[in-house]
LOLUMTOR-767855 format. One line per 4 residues: number of its first residue (from 1); their letters; for each residue x, y, z of C-alpha. Coordinates in Angstrom, 1 decimal, decimal comma, always signed. Example, Ala and Ser with C-alpha at 12.3 -4.5 7.8 and 13.67 -1.06 7.14 Angstrom:
! LOLUMTOR-767855
1> AS> +12,3 -4,5 +7,8; +13,7 -1,1 +7,1
//
This chain:
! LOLUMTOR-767855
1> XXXX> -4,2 -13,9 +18,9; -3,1 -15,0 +22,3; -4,9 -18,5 +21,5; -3,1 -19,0 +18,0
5> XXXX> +0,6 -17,8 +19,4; -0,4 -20,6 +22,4; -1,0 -23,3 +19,9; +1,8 -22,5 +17,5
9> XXXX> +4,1 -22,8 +20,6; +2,7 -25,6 +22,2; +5,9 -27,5 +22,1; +8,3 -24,7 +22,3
13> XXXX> +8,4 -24,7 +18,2; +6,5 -21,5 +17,3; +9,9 -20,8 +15,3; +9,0 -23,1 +13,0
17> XXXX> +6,3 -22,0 +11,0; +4,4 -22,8 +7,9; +5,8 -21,0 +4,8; +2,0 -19,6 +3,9
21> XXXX> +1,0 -18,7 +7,3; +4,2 -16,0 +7,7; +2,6 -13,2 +5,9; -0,4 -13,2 +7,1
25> XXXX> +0,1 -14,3 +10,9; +3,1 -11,5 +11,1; +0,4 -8,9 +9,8; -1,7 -9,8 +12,3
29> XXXX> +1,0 -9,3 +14,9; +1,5 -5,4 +14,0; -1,9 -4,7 +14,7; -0,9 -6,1 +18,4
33> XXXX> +2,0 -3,8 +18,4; +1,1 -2,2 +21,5; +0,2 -5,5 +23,2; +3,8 -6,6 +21,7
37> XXXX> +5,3 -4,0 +23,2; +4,3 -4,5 +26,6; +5,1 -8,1 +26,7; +8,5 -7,4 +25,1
41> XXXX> +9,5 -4,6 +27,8; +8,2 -6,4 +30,9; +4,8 -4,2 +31,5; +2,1 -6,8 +30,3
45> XXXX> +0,5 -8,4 +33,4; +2,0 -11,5 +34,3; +5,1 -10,9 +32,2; +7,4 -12,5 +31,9
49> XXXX> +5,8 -15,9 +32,4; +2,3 -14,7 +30,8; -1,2 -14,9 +31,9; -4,0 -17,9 +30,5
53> XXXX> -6,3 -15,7 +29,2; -6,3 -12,0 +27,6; -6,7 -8,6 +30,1; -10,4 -8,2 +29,5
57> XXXX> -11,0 -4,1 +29,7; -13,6 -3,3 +26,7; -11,7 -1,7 +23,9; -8,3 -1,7 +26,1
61> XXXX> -8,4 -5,6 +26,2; -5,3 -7,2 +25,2; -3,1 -10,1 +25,3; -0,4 -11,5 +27,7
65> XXXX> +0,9 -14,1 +26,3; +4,1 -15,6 +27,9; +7,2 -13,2 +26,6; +9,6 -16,3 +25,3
69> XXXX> +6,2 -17,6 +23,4; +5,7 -14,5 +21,7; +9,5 -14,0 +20,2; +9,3 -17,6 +19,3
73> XXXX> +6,6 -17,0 +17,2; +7,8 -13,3 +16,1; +11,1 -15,1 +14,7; +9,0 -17,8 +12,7
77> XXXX> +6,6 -15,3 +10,8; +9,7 -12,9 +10,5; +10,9 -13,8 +6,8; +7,5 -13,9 +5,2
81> XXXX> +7,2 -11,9 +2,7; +4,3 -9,5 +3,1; +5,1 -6,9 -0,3; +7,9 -4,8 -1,8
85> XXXX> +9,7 -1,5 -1,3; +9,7 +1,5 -3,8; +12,8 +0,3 -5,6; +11,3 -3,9 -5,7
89> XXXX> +13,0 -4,7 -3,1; +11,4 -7,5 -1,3; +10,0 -6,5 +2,5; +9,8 -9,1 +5,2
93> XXXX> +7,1 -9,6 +8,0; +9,8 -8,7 +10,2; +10,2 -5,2 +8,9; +7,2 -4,2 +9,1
97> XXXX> +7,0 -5,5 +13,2; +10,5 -3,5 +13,7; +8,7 -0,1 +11,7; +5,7 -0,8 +14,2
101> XXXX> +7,6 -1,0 +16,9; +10,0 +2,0 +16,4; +6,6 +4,0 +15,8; +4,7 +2,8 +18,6
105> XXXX> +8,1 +3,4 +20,5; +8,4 +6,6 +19,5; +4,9 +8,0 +20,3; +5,6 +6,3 +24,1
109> XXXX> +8,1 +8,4 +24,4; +6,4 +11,3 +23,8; +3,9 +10,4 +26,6; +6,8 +10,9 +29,5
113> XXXX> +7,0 +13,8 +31,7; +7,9 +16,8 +30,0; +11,2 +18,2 +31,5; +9,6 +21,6 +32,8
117> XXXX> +11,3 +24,5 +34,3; +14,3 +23,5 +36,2; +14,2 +19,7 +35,4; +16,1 +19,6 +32,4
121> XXXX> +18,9 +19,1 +34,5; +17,8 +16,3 +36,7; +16,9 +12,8 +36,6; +13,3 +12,4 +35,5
125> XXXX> +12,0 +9,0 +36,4; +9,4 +8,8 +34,3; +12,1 +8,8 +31,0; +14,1 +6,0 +32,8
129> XXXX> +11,3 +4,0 +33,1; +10,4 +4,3 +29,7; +13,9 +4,5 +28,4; +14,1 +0,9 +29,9
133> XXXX> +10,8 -0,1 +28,3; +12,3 +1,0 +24,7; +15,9 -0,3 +25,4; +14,4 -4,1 +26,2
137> XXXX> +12,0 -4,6 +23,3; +14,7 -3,4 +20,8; +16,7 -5,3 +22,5; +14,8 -8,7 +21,3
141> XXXX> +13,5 -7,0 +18,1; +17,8 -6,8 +16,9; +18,2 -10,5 +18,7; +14,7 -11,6 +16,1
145> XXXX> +17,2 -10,0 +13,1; +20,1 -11,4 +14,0; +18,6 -14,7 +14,0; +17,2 -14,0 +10,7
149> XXXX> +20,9 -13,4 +9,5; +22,5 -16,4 +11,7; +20,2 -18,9 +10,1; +20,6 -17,4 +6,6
153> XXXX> +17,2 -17,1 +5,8; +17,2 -13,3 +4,8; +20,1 -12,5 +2,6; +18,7 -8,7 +2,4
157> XXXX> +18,9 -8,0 +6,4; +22,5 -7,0 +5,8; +22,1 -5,2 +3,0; +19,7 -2,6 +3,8
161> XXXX> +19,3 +0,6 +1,7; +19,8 +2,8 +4,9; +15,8 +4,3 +5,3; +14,2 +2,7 +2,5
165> XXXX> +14,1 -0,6 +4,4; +13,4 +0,4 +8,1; +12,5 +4,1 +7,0; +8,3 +5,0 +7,5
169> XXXX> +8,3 +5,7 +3,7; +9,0 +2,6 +2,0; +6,2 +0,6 +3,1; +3,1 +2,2 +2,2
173> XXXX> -0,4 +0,6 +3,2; +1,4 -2,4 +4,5; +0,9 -0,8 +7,9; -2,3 +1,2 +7,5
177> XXXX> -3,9 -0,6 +10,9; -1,7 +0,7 +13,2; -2,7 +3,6 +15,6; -2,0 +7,0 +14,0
181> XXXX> +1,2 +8,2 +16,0; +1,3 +12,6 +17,1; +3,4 +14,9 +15,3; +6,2 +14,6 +17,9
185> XXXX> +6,7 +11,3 +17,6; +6,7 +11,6 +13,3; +9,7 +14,2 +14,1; +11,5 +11,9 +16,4
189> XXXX> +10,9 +9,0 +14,0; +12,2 +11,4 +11,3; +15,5 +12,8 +13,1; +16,3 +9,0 +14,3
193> XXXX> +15,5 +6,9 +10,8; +18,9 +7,5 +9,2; +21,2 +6,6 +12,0; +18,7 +4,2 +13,0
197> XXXX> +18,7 +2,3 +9,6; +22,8 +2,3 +9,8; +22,9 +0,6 +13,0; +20,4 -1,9 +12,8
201> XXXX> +22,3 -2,8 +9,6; +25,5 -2,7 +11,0; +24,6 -5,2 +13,8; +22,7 -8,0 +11,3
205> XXXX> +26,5 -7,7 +9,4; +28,6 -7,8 +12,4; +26,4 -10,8 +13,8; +26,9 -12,6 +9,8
209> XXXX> +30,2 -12,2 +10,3; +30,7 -13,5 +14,3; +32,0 -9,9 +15,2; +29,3 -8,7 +17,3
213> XXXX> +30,6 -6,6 +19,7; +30,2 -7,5 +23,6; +28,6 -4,3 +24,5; +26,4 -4,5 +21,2
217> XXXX> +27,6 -0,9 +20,3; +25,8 -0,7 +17,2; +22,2 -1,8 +18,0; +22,6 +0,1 +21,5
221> XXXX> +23,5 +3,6 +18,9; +19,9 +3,1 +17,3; +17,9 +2,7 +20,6; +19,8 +6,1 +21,9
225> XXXX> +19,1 +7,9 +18,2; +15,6 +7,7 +19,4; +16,1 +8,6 +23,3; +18,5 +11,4 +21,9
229> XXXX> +15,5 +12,5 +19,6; +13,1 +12,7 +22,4; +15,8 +14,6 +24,8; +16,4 +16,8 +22,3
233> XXXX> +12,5 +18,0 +21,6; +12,1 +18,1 +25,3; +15,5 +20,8 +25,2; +17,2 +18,6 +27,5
237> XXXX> +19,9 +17,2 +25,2; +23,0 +16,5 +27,3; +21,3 +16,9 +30,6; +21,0 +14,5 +33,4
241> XXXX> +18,2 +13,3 +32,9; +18,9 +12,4 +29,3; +22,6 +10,7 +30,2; +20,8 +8,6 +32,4
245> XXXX> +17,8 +7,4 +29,9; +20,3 +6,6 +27,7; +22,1 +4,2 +30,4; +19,0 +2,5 +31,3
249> XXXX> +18,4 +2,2 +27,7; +21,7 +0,2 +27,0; +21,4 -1,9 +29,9; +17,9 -3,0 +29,1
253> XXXX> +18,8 -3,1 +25,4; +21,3 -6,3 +26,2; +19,1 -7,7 +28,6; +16,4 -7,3 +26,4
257> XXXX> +18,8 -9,4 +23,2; +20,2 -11,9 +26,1; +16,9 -13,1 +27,2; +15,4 -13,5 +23,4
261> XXXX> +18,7 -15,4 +22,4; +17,6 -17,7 +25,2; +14,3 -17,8 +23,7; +15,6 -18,4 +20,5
265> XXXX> +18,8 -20,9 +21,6; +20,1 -20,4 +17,9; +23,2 -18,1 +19,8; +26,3 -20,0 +19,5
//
């Protein structure tokens, strides 16, 4: 994979892809999710520039390909169509990166430090860290949408049916590779998939019609449905330490958009 994303964006192009390489190239990308991730939030070695060649560890290898490379080629697979929803409705390449995402998301949550016995109050740095992570791959996933939406190539992006789209139940085997997530993270993913859905939606209309908000309020509400998920299964909800995950969340959410725009250079 880090080969074939090097080759599609040998010329800074790998936005511009092949109609029948979409499906299956943006398939292929969700069974990187967790390599995906890492590049997108800043953790993959080398990032953001990338490394040559893959992090060789066994099983744990994975790819580092250059961050601005990777969302290049993320935005051209993203309206391949790769099946359909419950109700017909057609579902793109892109949705099923954003599910895998939010999933794989989710579950790294999960993994902080719990908020034991007289930290529920405090500032855990373990859930600012990760709170970043989270904040700054969303960040770029809504940036990949919005593009979608500015170059009117997905008419269905603002027109979401709330879960069925970017809700776990609508798209069936279309995922079946990616790692099998704990129950915490299925309730988190099931507290935050309404709101979720409503936001991301919001923001793909609000960029159609060149009304975004400076602050991105409404992509910023969907990373914090998630952070406010996790707080509130840790019974820290309203503490500290969960105002301040959410504040590193926003903050790495627009840096996160900003520098895929860049990648992107569709903003006007």
């Amino acid at each position: 994979m880090q080969q074939t994303i090097s080759i599609l964006d040998a010329d800074g192009k790998g936005d511009t892809i092949a109609d029948n390489l979409k499906a299956p190239l943006g398939r292929a990308l969700v069974d990187y999710t967790a390599d995906t991730h890492a590049i997108l939030s800043g953790t993959s070695p080398g990032s953001p520039v990338g490394q040559d060649g893959i992090t060789a560890h066994g099983d744990e290898s994975s790819i580092t390909s250059g961050k601005h490379s990777l969302l290049r080629v993320m935005r051209g697979v993203a309206d391949g169509e790769v099946g359909t929803g419950p109700t017909g409705q057609p579902i793109t390449a892109y949705d099923v990166m954003y599910e895998s995402e939010r999933r794989y998301a989710a579950d790294y949550l999960t993994h902080a430090k719990p908020a034991g016995p007289g930290e529920a109050g405090n500032v855990v740095g373990d859930w600012d860290n990760r709170a970043r992570h989270v904040g700054e791959v969303f960040g770029a996933m809504n940036a990949i949408g919005s593009d979608i939406t500015l170059d009117d190539r997905d008419t269905k992006i603002g027109n979401m049916n709330d879960a069925a789209r970017y809700g776990y139940h609508g798209f069936g085997g279309l995922i079946t590779q990616f790692p099998v997530i704990g129950d915490p993270a299925q309730r988190m993913i099931d507290a935050a998939t309404y709101e979720w859905s409503k936001d991301v939606a919001a923001e793909h209309e609000a960029m159609a019609l060149k009304k975004e908000s400076t602050d991105a309020a409404a992509g910023v509400g969907a990373t914090n449905s998630l952070i406010d998920s996790f707080a509130t299964g840790q019974g820290a909800n309203g503490s500290v330490a969960h105002e301040h995950a959410r504040g590193e969340a926003k903050q790495s959410y627009i840096t996160g958009r900003e520098d895929a725009y860049s990648a992107l250079r569709t903003r006007k």
